[in-house]
C-alpha positions as CSV (number, residue, x, y, z in Angstrom):
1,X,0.0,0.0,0.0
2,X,2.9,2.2,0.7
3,X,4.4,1.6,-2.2
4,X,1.0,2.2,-4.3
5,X,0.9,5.9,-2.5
6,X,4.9,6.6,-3.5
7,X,4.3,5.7,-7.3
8,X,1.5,7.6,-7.3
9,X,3.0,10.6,-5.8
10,X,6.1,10.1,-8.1
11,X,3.3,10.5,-11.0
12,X,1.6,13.4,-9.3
13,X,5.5,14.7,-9.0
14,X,6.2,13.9,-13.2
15,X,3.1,15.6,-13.9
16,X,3.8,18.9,-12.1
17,X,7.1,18.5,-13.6
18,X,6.3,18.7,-17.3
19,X,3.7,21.9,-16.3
20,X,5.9,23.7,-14.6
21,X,8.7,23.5,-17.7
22,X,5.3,24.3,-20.1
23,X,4.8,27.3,-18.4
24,X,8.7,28.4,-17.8
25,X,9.1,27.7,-22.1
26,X,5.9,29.9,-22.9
27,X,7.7,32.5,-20.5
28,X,10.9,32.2,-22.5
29,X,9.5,32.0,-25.6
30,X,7.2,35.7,-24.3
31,X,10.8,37.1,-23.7
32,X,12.5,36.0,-26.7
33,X,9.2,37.8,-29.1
34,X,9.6,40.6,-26.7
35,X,13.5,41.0,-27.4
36,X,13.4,40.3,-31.0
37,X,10.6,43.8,-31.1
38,X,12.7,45.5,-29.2
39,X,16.1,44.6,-31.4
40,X,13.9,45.7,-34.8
41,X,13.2,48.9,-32.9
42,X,16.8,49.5,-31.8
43,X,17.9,48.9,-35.3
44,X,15.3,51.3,-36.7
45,X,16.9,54.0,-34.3
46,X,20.5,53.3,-35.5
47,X,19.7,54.0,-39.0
48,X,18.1,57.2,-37.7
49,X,20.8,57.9,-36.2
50,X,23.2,57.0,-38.6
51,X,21.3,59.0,-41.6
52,X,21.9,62.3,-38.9
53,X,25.7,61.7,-38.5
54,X,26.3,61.5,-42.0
55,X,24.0,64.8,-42.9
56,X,25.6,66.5,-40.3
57,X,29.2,65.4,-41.4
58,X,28.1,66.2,-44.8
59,X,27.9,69.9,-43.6
């Protein structure tokens, strides 16, 4: 009977297990969307940026 209860927590355990690294790869995955905005933004800037340098060193 002991033994029944152990494999069952072990399940219980293996369960929990594969939610918890669900949930910590949609979280990952959330950062990694919100990183790859933020680089396309950044980027966007620099060519700003760079377009003013070289009008201003044009001058």
């Amino acid at each position: 009977m002991l033994l029944k209860i152990l494999f069952k927590l072990e399940a219980i355990s293996i369960e929990f297990q594969a939610w918890l690294r669900l949930k910590q790869k949609q979280q990952i995955e959330k950062l990694i969307e919100e990183n790859e905005s933020d680089i396309v933004e950044l980027k966007t800037q620099n060519s700003y940026l760079k377009g003013l340098l070289k009008n201003y060193a044009g001058i």
